[in-house]
C-alpha positions in Angstrom: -10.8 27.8 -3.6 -12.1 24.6 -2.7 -9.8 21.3 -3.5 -11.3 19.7 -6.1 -11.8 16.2 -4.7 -15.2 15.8 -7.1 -12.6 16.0 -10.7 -10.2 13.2 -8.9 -10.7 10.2 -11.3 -8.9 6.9 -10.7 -6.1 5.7 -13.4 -5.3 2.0 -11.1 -3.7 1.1 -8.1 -1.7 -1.7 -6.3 -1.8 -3.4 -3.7 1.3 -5.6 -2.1 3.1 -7.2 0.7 6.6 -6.9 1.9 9.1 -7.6 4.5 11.2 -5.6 5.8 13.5 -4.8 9.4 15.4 -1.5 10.1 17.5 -2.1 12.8 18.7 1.7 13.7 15.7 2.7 13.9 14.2 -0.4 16.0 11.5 -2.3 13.3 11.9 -5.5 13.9 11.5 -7.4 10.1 8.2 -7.9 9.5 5.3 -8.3 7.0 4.1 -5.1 6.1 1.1 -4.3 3.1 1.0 -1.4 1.4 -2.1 0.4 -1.3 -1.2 2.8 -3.1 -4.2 4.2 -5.7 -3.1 7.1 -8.2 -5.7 9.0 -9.7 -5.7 11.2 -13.0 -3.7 14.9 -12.7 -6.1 17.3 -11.7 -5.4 21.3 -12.3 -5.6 23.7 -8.7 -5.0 26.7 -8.6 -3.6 26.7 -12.3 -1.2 23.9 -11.9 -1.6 20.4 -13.2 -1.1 18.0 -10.4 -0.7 14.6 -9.6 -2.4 12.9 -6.6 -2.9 9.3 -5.2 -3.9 8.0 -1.7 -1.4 5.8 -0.1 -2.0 4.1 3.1 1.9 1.9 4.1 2.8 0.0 6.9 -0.7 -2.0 7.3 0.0 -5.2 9.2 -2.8 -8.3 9.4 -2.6 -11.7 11.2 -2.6 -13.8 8.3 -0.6 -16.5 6.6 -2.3 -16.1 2.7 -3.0 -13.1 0.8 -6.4 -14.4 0.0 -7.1 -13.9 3.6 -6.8 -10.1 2.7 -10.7 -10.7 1.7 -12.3 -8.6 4.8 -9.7 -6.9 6.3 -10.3 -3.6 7.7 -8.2 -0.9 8.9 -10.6 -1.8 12.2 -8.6 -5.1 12.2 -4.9 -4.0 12.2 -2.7 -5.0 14.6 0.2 -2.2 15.2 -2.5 0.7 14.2 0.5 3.3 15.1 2.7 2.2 12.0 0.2 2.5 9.2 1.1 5.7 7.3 -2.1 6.9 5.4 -0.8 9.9 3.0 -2.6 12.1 0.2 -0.2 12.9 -2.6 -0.6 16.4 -4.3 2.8 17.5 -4.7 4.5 15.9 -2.0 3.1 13.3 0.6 0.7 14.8 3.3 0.2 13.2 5.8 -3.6 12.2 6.6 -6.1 10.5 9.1 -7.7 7.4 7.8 -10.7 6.9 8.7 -12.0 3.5 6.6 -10.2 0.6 5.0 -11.5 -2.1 3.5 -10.8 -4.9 1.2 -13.1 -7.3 -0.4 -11.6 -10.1 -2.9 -13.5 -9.0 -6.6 -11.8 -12.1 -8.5 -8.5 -13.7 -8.9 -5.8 -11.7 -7.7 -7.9 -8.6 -7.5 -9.5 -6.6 -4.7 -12.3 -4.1 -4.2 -10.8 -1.3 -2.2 -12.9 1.4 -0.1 -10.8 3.8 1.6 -11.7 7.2 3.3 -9.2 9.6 4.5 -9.0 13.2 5.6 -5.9 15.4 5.2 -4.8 19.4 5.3 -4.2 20.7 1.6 -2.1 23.0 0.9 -3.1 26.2 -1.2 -1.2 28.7 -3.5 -1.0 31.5 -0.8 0.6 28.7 2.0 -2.6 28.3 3.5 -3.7 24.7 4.5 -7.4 24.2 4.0 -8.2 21.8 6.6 -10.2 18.5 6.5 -10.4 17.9 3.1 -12.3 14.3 2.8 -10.8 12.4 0.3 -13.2 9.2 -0.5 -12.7 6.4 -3.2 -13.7 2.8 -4.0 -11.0 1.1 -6.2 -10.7 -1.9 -7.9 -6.4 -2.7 -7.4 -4.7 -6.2 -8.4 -2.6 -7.6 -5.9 0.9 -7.5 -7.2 2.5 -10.2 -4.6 5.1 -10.0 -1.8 8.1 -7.8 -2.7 11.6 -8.2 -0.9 14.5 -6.0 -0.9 17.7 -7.5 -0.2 19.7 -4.2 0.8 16.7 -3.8 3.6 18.5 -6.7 5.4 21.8 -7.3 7.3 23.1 -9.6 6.2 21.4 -8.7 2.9 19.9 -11.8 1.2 22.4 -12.8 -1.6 20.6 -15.4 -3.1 16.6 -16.6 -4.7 17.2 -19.4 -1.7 17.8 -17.3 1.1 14.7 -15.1 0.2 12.4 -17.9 0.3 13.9 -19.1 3.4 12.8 -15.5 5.1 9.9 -15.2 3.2 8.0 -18.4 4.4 8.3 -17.2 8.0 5.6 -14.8 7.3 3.5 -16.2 4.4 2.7 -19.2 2.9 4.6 -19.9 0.0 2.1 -22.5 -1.9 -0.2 -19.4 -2.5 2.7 -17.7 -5.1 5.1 -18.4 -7.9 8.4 -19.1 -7.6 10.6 -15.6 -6.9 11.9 -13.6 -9.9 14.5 -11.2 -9.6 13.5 -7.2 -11.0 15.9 -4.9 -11.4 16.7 -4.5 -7.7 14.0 -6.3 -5.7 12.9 -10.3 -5.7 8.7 -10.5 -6.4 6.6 -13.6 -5.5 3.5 -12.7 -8.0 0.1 -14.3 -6.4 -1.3 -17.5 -8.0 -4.4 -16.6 -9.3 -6.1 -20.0 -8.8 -5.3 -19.8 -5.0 -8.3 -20.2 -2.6 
Protein backbone atom coordinates (compact mmCIF):
# COMPACT_ATOMS: atom_id res chain seq x y z
CA UNK A 1 0.00 0.00 0.00
CA UNK A 2 0.96 3.37 -1.05
CA UNK A 3 1.29 6.23 1.80
CA UNK A 4 -1.34 8.25 1.53
CA UNK A 5 0.28 11.67 1.12
CA UNK A 6 -2.98 12.91 -1.16
CA UNK A 7 -5.53 12.55 2.37
CA UNK A 8 -2.74 14.63 4.47
CA UNK A 9 -4.68 17.95 5.23
CA UNK A 10 -3.11 20.80 7.17
CA UNK A 11 -4.54 21.60 10.84
CA UNK A 12 -1.66 24.97 11.40
CA UNK A 13 1.82 25.26 12.03
CA UNK A 14 4.53 27.44 13.65
CA UNK A 15 7.18 28.97 12.90
CA UNK A 16 9.92 30.42 15.62
CA UNK A 17 13.40 31.36 16.52
CA UNK A 18 15.61 30.36 19.34
CA UNK A 19 18.94 30.39 20.92
CA UNK A 20 20.47 27.88 22.18
CA UNK A 21 24.46 26.41 22.99
CA UNK A 22 25.26 22.77 24.09
CA UNK A 23 28.58 22.66 25.16
CA UNK A 24 29.28 18.71 25.40
CA UNK A 25 28.31 18.28 22.40
CA UNK A 26 30.25 21.33 20.81
CA UNK A 27 27.22 23.94 19.48
CA UNK A 28 28.30 26.95 20.11
CA UNK A 29 24.91 29.25 21.21
CA UNK A 30 23.37 30.40 18.47
CA UNK A 31 20.09 31.48 16.66
CA UNK A 32 18.45 28.74 15.37
CA UNK A 33 14.61 28.68 13.52
CA UNK A 34 12.58 26.02 13.54
CA UNK A 35 8.75 25.05 11.34
CA UNK A 36 7.06 22.70 12.42
CA UNK A 37 3.43 22.13 10.26
CA UNK A 38 1.04 19.33 11.68
CA UNK A 39 -1.47 18.01 9.56
CA UNK A 40 -4.81 16.13 10.32
CA UNK A 41 -4.44 12.17 11.56
CA UNK A 42 -4.64 10.13 8.55
CA UNK A 43 -5.54 6.10 8.88
CA UNK A 44 -2.52 3.49 7.13
CA UNK A 45 -2.66 0.47 7.17
CA UNK A 46 -5.73 0.50 9.74
CA UNK A 47 -4.17 2.81 12.21
CA UNK A 48 -5.09 6.38 12.80
CA UNK A 49 -1.92 8.43 12.67
CA UNK A 50 -0.51 11.65 13.31
CA UNK A 51 1.93 13.37 10.94
CA UNK A 52 3.66 16.86 10.55
CA UNK A 53 6.74 17.97 8.70
CA UNK A 54 9.34 19.56 10.75
CA UNK A 55 12.40 21.02 9.41
CA UNK A 56 14.89 22.44 12.96
CA UNK A 57 18.11 23.91 13.14
CA UNK A 58 17.60 26.45 10.04
CA UNK A 59 20.14 29.30 10.54
CA UNK A 60 19.84 32.76 8.36
CA UNK A 61 22.05 35.94 8.39
CA UNK A 62 19.70 38.26 9.72
CA UNK A 63 19.07 40.71 12.52
CA UNK A 64 14.80 40.95 12.19
CA UNK A 65 12.33 38.26 11.72
CA UNK A 66 10.76 40.25 9.01
CA UNK A 67 13.80 39.53 7.10
CA UNK A 68 12.56 35.89 7.13
CA UNK A 69 10.41 37.25 3.94
CA UNK A 70 12.59 35.21 1.06
CA UNK A 71 14.55 32.92 2.74
CA UNK A 72 15.18 29.71 1.20
CA UNK A 73 16.60 26.56 2.38
CA UNK A 74 19.08 27.61 -0.80
CA UNK A 75 20.18 30.47 1.50
CA UNK A 76 21.24 28.79 4.80
CA UNK A 77 24.29 29.15 6.18
CA UNK A 78 25.34 25.81 8.27
CA UNK A 79 23.17 23.51 5.71
CA UNK A 80 24.60 20.37 7.81
CA UNK A 81 22.55 21.32 11.00
CA UNK A 82 19.06 21.68 9.65
CA UNK A 83 17.15 18.52 10.63
CA UNK A 84 14.18 18.16 8.15
CA UNK A 85 11.91 15.13 9.66
CA UNK A 86 8.42 13.58 8.59
CA UNK A 87 6.37 12.56 11.64
CA UNK A 88 4.18 9.39 11.33
CA UNK A 89 4.74 7.72 14.46
CA UNK A 90 8.07 8.71 15.44
CA UNK A 91 10.35 11.35 13.62
CA UNK A 92 11.93 10.05 10.26
CA UNK A 93 14.32 11.48 9.15
CA UNK A 94 14.05 13.15 5.48
CA UNK A 95 15.90 14.99 2.60
CA UNK A 96 14.54 18.43 2.06
CA UNK A 97 14.49 19.43 -1.04
CA UNK A 98 12.66 23.15 -1.04
CA UNK A 99 12.12 25.79 1.63
CA UNK A 100 10.63 28.88 1.28
CA UNK A 101 9.09 31.66 3.12
CA UNK A 102 7.25 34.58 1.86
CA UNK A 103 5.74 37.28 4.58
CA UNK A 104 1.52 36.88 3.81
CA UNK A 105 0.70 39.69 6.49
CA UNK A 106 1.64 40.72 10.00
CA UNK A 107 3.33 38.17 11.74
CA UNK A 108 2.35 35.48 9.27
CA UNK A 109 4.29 33.57 6.61
CA UNK A 110 3.43 31.61 3.45
CA UNK A 111 5.46 28.39 3.71
CA UNK A 112 6.37 25.96 0.71
CA UNK A 113 8.27 23.09 1.72
CA UNK A 114 9.16 19.83 -0.14
CA UNK A 115 10.65 16.91 1.39
CA UNK A 116 11.28 13.24 0.70
CA UNK A 117 11.54 10.52 3.43
CA UNK A 118 11.46 6.40 3.77
CA UNK A 119 7.98 5.35 5.44
CA UNK A 120 7.71 2.78 7.26
CA UNK A 121 4.93 -0.04 6.54
CA UNK A 122 3.00 -2.62 8.79
CA UNK A 123 5.21 -5.58 7.64
CA UNK A 124 8.72 -3.39 8.60
CA UNK A 125 9.18 -2.60 5.12
CA UNK A 126 10.31 1.04 4.29
CA UNK A 127 8.70 2.32 1.16
CA UNK A 128 11.24 4.61 -0.18
CA UNK A 129 11.01 8.18 -1.49
CA UNK A 130 7.89 9.10 -0.43
CA UNK A 131 7.47 13.02 -1.57
CA UNK A 132 5.85 14.83 0.92
CA UNK A 133 4.78 18.46 -0.54
CA UNK A 134 2.86 21.32 1.22
CA UNK A 135 2.30 25.13 1.06
CA UNK A 136 1.26 26.43 4.52
CA UNK A 137 0.22 29.51 5.90
CA UNK A 138 2.18 29.42 9.79
CA UNK A 139 2.23 32.61 12.21
CA UNK A 140 5.45 33.34 13.55
CA UNK A 141 5.36 32.78 17.20
CA UNK A 142 8.60 34.83 18.28
CA UNK A 143 12.02 33.98 19.70
CA UNK A 144 11.86 31.30 22.41
CA UNK A 145 14.71 30.94 25.16
CA UNK A 146 15.32 28.28 27.52
CA UNK A 147 17.23 29.10 30.50
CA UNK A 148 18.25 25.42 31.55
CA UNK A 149 19.88 25.34 27.75
CA UNK A 150 22.60 27.62 29.29
CA UNK A 151 25.47 27.46 31.76
CA UNK A 152 25.17 29.53 33.70
CA UNK A 153 21.47 29.32 33.12
CA UNK A 154 19.86 32.77 32.76
CA UNK A 155 18.07 33.49 36.13
CA UNK A 156 16.51 36.48 35.35
CA UNK A 157 13.91 38.55 32.28
CA UNK A 158 17.27 40.97 32.27
CA UNK A 159 19.78 38.49 31.59
CA UNK A 160 17.70 37.05 28.75
CA UNK A 161 17.46 40.22 26.95
CA UNK A 162 21.03 40.77 27.39
CA UNK A 163 21.70 37.35 25.33
CA UNK A 164 19.02 37.72 23.26
CA UNK A 165 19.99 41.10 21.57
CA UNK A 166 23.26 39.58 20.45
CA UNK A 167 21.46 37.81 17.81
CA UNK A 168 18.22 39.85 17.05
CA UNK A 169 17.00 42.97 17.21
CA UNK A 170 15.01 43.58 20.04
CA UNK A 171 12.77 46.77 18.81
CA UNK A 172 11.09 44.19 16.35
CA UNK A 173 9.32 42.20 19.68
CA UNK A 174 7.48 42.72 22.96
CA UNK A 175 8.95 42.81 26.03
CA UNK A 176 9.83 38.83 27.32
CA UNK A 177 7.13 36.93 29.24
CA UNK A 178 7.93 34.08 31.20
CA UNK A 179 5.72 30.46 30.20
CA UNK A 180 5.75 27.77 32.26
CA UNK A 181 9.40 26.91 31.69
CA UNK A 182 10.69 29.00 28.76
CA UNK A 183 10.94 33.11 28.29
CA UNK A 184 8.92 34.22 24.63
CA UNK A 185 9.58 37.56 22.86
CA UNK A 186 6.15 37.45 20.62
CA UNK A 187 6.77 39.45 17.18
CA UNK A 188 5.24 42.98 16.96
CA UNK A 189 2.95 42.79 14.30
CA UNK A 190 3.39 46.43 13.02
CA UNK A 191 7.18 45.77 12.48
CA UNK A 192 8.50 46.51 8.95
Amino acid sequence: MRFPTHELRLETGTLDAYIHENEKQGLARGLFWNLFIPFERVIVDGAEADTAVLVDWLTWPIRRWVELDGRASTNVLQPDLVEPFFYFFEHHWATLERLTLRRASASTFDVDVALTVDVPRDDGSLERGVRVETRARVPFEGLIVVSENFEPRLASAEEVVSVASGFLDLEDFQPPRWDRFRWIFAPIDSAT
